[in-house]
Structure formats: structure tokens, C-alpha cells
N, C-alpha and C positions, 0 to 999 in steps of 0.2 A: 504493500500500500504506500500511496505516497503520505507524504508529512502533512499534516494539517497545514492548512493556509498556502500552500504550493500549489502556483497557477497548474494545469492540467496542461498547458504547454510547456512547462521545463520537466512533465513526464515522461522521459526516454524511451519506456516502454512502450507507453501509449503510442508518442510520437513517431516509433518504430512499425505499430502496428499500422496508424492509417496511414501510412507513404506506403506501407505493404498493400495495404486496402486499394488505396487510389490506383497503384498501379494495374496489380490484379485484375481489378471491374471494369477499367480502363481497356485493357486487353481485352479480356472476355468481351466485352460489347463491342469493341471496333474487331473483334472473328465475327460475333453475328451481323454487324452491319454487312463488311466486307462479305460473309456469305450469303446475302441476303442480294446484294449489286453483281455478284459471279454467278448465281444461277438464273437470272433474272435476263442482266447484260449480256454475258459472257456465255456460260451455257445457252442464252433463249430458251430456259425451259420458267417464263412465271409461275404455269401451271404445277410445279413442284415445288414452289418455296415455301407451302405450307407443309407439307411431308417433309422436307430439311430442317424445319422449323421444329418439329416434332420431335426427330430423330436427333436433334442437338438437345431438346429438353425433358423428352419423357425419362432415359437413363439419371439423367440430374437430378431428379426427382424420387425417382425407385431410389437411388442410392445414399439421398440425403437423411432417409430413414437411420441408415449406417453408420451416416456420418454427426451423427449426433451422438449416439451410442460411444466413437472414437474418440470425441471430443471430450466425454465425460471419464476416461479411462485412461485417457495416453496424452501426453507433451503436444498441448496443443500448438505449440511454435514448430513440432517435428510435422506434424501432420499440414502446416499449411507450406514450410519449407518443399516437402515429399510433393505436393498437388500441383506448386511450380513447376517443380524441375521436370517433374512428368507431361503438362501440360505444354513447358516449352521443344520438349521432344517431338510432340504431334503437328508444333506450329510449326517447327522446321520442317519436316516430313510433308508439311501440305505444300506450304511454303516451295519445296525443292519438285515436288509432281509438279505444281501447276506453272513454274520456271520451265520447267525438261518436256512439258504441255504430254505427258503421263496420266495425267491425271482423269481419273473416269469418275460418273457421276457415284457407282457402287462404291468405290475408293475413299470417295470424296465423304460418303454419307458413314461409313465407317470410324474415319478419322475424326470426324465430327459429331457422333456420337459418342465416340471417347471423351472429347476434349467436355465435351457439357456433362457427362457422369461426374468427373476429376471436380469438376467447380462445385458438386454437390460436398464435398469435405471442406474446403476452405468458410464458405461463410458461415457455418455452427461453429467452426472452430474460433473465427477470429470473434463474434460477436459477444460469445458465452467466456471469452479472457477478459472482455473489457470490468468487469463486475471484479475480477482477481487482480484488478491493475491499478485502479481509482476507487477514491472514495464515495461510499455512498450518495452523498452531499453532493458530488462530482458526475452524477450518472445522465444526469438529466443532458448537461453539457456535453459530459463525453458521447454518450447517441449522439445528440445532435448534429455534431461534429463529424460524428464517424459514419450514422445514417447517411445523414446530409451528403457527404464528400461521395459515400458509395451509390449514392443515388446520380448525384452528376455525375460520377466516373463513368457510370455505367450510360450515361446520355452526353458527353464529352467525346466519349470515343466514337461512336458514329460520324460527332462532328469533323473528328480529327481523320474519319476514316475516308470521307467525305473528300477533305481536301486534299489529302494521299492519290484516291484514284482521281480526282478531276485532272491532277496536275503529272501524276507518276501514273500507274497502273496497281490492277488489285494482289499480284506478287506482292509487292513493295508496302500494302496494306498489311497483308499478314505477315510478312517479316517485322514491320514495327511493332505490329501486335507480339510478336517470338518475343522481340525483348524490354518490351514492357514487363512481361511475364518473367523475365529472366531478372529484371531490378526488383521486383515483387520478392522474389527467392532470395535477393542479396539482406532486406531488410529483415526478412526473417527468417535469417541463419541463426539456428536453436543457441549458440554462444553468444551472439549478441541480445537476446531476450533474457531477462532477468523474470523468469514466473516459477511462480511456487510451485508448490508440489502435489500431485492428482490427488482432488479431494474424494473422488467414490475410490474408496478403497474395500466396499464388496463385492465377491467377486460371484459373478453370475454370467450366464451365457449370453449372448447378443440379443436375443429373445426375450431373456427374461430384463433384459436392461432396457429394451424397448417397450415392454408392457407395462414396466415400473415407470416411465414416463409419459405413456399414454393415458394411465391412470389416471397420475398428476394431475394434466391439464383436463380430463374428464371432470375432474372432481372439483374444477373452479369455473364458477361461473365467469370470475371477468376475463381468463384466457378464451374460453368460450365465445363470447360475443366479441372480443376485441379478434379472434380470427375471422369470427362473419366478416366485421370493418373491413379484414386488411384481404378477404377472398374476392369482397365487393368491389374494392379499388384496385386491383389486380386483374380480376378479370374482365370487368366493365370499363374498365379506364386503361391501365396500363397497358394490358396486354394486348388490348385493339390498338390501341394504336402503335405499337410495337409494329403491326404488322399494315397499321393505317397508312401512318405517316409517309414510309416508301411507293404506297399505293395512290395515295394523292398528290404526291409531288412527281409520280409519273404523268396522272392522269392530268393534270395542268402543267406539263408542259415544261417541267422543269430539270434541275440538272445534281449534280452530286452536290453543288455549293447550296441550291437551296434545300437540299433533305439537310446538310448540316446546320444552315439556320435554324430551320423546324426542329433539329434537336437542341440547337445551345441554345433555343429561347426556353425550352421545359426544362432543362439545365441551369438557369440562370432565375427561374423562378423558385426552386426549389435553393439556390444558394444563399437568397433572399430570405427564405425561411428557416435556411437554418442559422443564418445569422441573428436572427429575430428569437428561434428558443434556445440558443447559446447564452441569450444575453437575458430574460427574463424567465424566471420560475415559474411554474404548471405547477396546481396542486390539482386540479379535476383532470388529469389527464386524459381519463374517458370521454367526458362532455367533449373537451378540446379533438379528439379523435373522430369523434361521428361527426360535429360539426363542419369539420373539415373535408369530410368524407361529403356532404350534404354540399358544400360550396364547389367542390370537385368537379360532384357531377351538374351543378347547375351548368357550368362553365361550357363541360366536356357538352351538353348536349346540344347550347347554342354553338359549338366548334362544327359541328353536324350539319348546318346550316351553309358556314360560309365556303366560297368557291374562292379564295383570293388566296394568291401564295404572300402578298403582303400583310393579311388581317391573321390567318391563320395563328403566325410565331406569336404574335402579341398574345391572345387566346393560351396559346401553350404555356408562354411567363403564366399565366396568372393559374392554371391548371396547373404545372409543378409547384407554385407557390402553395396551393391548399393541399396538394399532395403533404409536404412537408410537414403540414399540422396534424395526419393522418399515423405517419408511421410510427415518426420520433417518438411522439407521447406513448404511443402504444408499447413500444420497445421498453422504455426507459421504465414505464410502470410495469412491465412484465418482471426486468431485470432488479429489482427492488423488491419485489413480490415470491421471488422465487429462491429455491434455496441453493448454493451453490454448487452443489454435490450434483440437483440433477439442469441445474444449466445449461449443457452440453445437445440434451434433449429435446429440451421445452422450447430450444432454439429452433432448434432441428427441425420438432411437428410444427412450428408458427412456419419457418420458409418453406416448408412440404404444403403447408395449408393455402399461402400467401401465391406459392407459384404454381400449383399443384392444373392449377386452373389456367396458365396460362397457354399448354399447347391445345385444349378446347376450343379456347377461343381463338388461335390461330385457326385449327382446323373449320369452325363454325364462320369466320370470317371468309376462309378461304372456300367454302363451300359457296355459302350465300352471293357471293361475289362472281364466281362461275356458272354457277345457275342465270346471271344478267341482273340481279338486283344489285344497285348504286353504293359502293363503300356508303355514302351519303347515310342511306336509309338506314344501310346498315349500322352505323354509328348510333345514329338517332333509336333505334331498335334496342341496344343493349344500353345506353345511356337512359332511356323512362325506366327499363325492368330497373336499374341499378339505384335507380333514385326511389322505387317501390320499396325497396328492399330497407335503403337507409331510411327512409321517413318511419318505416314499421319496425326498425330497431330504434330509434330515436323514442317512439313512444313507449314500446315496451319495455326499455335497458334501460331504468329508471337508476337502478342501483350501478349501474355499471358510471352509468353519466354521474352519482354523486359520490363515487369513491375517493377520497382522498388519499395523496401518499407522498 
């Protein structure tokens, strides 16, 4: 722990872990941007980018089950070092096929269901240290900070991926991607991390480590409802447009420089926010959560409406701005709330819950859309369900919205 009264930036540890973080998510998003512009561009096949989409996320998913479990039992600085070094293997590998123009789409969809399994281990591991690293008092900030940052990393990269292939080509994309992921590894080389020592020290099978955690969060109402929140904003918000935004900025006519605006504006709103709960204290963190979740989607649905690639970005600031009132809080009271033995876990089912839903809606996106209905509608379609959903936890999550902590 750091020393009372010691800003949380001259924490080493800390410090060590989001330059890790940033790079990491940084990477990881500017592989799916850049795979997302190769099968599209390069291949000509649109008609599969929602099957790649899949096949990059559903292993990441299955496996993040796992990787909560590893988190709770093993040196979580070994386990995020190990999922670099591995994942920079696979970027070189693609990296050197689609250079040597080797590369086939079976190959292609292989490597790339690797590389999205491997990411299922690093985010339970780095999130569930932040509790082992800073002070309670300090949590709130440290999410913010570390949410924040892993949220624009992961919409930064696109941007940067963006201006890679307008100006170079998509090799040259995933080569930068290779060693972002390789600085990721350098920051959390296990001897430069100072963390304690594995606190579940019972020993039980993967299974029964998994059911002990599912229990957990079974048996609390506010992980409960705060996973509705964060499955709502994932699946209705984030993760359409994960798969929008490249779809509209085709369909108007545009180029890699504007999908990158469209991302550093959702980037840039969300920076915005976490500059704003870094700096002032949440005691309702719930209220603060759904609320934000409520102005999300108000946003997201008039976003549904406009056709312009100049109104759009402005739209997106102010949608990753309420994004940010969504997660932070939610995290920050989960990691206060829980015990730290099974942390590793509780991580684990929130991002299984939170992304779980994200290659659904790729594939329901991509469905909808080839049948001849208008990304447009489509937006508009999952933007009312989602706004159903939050008004009817809004009135029912009475106790959720008054929890203090």
C-alpha cells in the first residue's frame, strides 16, 4: 500500500501498471480496427467482418472465465507479462503473412482468435491489483484513471490505426500494434512490480474456484444490477457501434482519417470524464451509474438520426462523456465492496458479463444490415430497447441507486 497522503501518481506500481494498461488496449484495438479495414479493404470480403469479429471475441470470452480464476491464485504481474509476450508473437506472425501476402483468410481467422483469447487474462488480472496497490480512499481515482485511460486506449488506437493505413499500409498497422504490445511487457516485467503476495491461498480446482465466485456475485444484489448497467451499455451502445462506426463512415463516403475522428471524439469525451471523477468524490455510485447509462443512451439514439460525418464526432464526445459516469463508478464500488481474496473473479464475471454480449450484437448488427435494413434503423432499434431497459432499472434498483460507499 502506498503511504497515507501520497498522490497516487508518485505510485510506481500503479504508474507501472496503467503505461502497461495504455499500451496493451492501445494495441488490442488498433489489431481490431486494422482487422476490421483488411477484411473489408483488402480482403473485399464486408460480408465477413462480422464472423472475424466473432472469432476475435467469443475465445476472449470463454476464457476470461479462466482468467479470473489465474488472477486470484498466481502473480498477477506474471500473468499479464506471459499474455504480452504471447500476444506479441501472433502480431508478428500476422504481421510477417500479410508482408510475404501468405496470408489466407482460414490463417488469418486463427491467429486472430488467439490473439483475442490471450486478452481475456490480462484485464482481470491488471484490474483486480489495482485494490492490492492503493488505498482504499484512492480507489475511486485510481478506476478513474485506469478505466478512463483503458477506455480511450482502446478508442485511441483505431485513431492511430486510422492514420497508419491512410498514410502507410495495414502491415505497418499491425507491426505498431506488435510493439505497443511488446512496451506493455517491458512495464510489467514481474521484477519491476512490487505486489504482494497471492491472497486465496485455498487450494481448490479451477471449478470449484469458479463457482466460489459465481456464488459471490449471485448473492449481491448490487453486482447484480450494476452488471444489467454495464451489459446495457455494452451491448446497446458500445458494441454497435464498434461495429457502426466503420459502417457509417463507409456509407458517407469517407476515409481512414474520418473513422479516426469518429473515434478520438468518443475518446476525448470519455477523457473529459474521467478527468471530472478523478477530481471529485461519488458517494451514490449506483444512482451516478444508471444515470449515466440513461444520458448514454438518450445521446446514442438521436446519433441514429444524423447522416453528417461533421455532427456525428461531436455526438460521440458527448456519448463517451456519459459512458465514463457509467463504468468508473461501477468498478470503483464493486472494488471497495469486495473482498480481496476473491477479486480476481468478480473481475473476471463483471468483463464476461460487460463483453459477453458484445459478439451478439456484432453478429445481430451484421445480420440486420444484410438483410437491406439501414445501420440507421438499426441503431435506432437497439438504442429504444436499451433505454427500456435503463428506465425499468432506474425505477426498480431503488436500493442499488441509494447505496453509499
Amino acid at each position: 500500500m502506498t503511504e497515507q497522503h501520497t498522490s497516487i501518481f508518485k505510485n510506481k506500481t500503479y504508474m507501472l501498471l496503467l503505461l502497461a494498461g495504455i499500451f496493451a488496449v492501445t494495441g488490442f484495438s488498433m489489431f481490431l480496427t486494422t482487422t476490421s479495414w483488411y477484411v473489408i479493404r483488402t480482403l473485399g470480403m464486408p460480408e465477413m467482418l462480422g464472423l472475424v469479429l466473432i472469432v476475435v471475441t467469443v475465445p476472449r470470452l470463454v476464457m476470461m472465465i479462466y482468467g479470473g480464476v489465474l488472477a486470484d491464485n498466481y502473480k498477477k504481474s506474471t500473468i499479464m507479462f506471459g499474455t504480452n509476450i504471447t500476444q506479441a508473437v501472433l502480431l508478428a506472425l500476422i504481421t510477417i503473412f500479410i508482408f510475404t501476402d501468405i496470408m489466407t483468410l482460414g490463417w488469418f481467422l486463427v491467429l486472430a482468435g488467439l490473439f483475442g483469447m490471450l486478452d481475456a487474462f490480462f484485464g482481470p488480472a491488471s484490474t483486480s491489483m489495482i485494490p492490492k496497490i492503493v488505498e482504499r480512499r484512492q480507489l475511486q481515482k485510481a478506476n478513474a484513471y485506469f478505466q478512463g485511460v483503458d477506455q480511450i486506449s482502446f478508442l485511441l488506437g483505431p485513431m492511430l490505426a486510422g492514420v497508419i493505413m491512410e498514410f502507410g499500409s495495414v502491415t505497418m498497422s499491425f507491426m505498431v500494434g506488435f510493439i505497443l504490445v511488446i512496451l506493455s511487457a517491458v512495464f510489467v516485467f514481474p521484477p519491476l512490480i512490487k505486489e504482494g503476495p497471492v491472497e486465496n491461498t485455498v487450494k481448490q480446482t479451477p471449478l470449484q474456484n469458479f463457482t466460489e465466485g459465481f456464488n459471490y456475485v449471485r448473492k449481491s444484489n448490487f453486482l447484480i444490477i450494476g452488471i444489467i448497467v454495464l451489459v446495457t451499455l455494452n451491448f446497446f451502445v458500445f458494441g454497435t457501434l464498434h461495429i457502426a462506426v466503420p459502417f457509417l463512415t463507409d456509407l458517407y463516403g469517407g476515409t481512414p482519417i474520418n473513422l479516426s475522428i469518429m473515434e478520438m471524439s468518443l475518446s476525448l469525451g470519455m477523457l473529459i470524464g474521467t478527468v471530472v471523477l478523478g477530481s471529485y468524490y461519488i458517494k451514490r455510485k449506483g444512482a451516478v451509474a444508471i444515470y449515466g447509462l440513461l444520458v448514454t443512451l438518450i445521446i446514442y439514439i438521436v446519433f441514429s438520426f444524423v447522416e453528417s460525418l461533421s455532427v456525428l464526432p461531436v455526438l460521440l464526445f458527448f456519448i463517451g462523456l456519459a459512458m465514463s459516469f457509467v463504468f468508473i463508478p461501477f468498478f470503483t464500488a464493486t472494488q471497495e465492496i469486495t473482498e480481496n481474496r476473491m477479486m480476481g473473479r468478480v473481475m473476471s464475471l463483471i468483463f464476461l458479463a460487460m463483453n459477453g454480449f458484445d459478439p451478439i450484437a456484432y453478429a445481430i448488427v451484421g445480420i440486420l444490415t444484410s438483410i437491406g435494413i439501414s445501420i440507421q434503423l438499426v441503431l435506432l432499434g437497439f438504442g429504444i430497447i436499451g433505454l427500456i431497459i435503463t428506465l425499468t432499472v432506474l425505477i426498480k434498483a431503488k436500493e442499488f441507486r441509494k447505496l453509499e460507499t
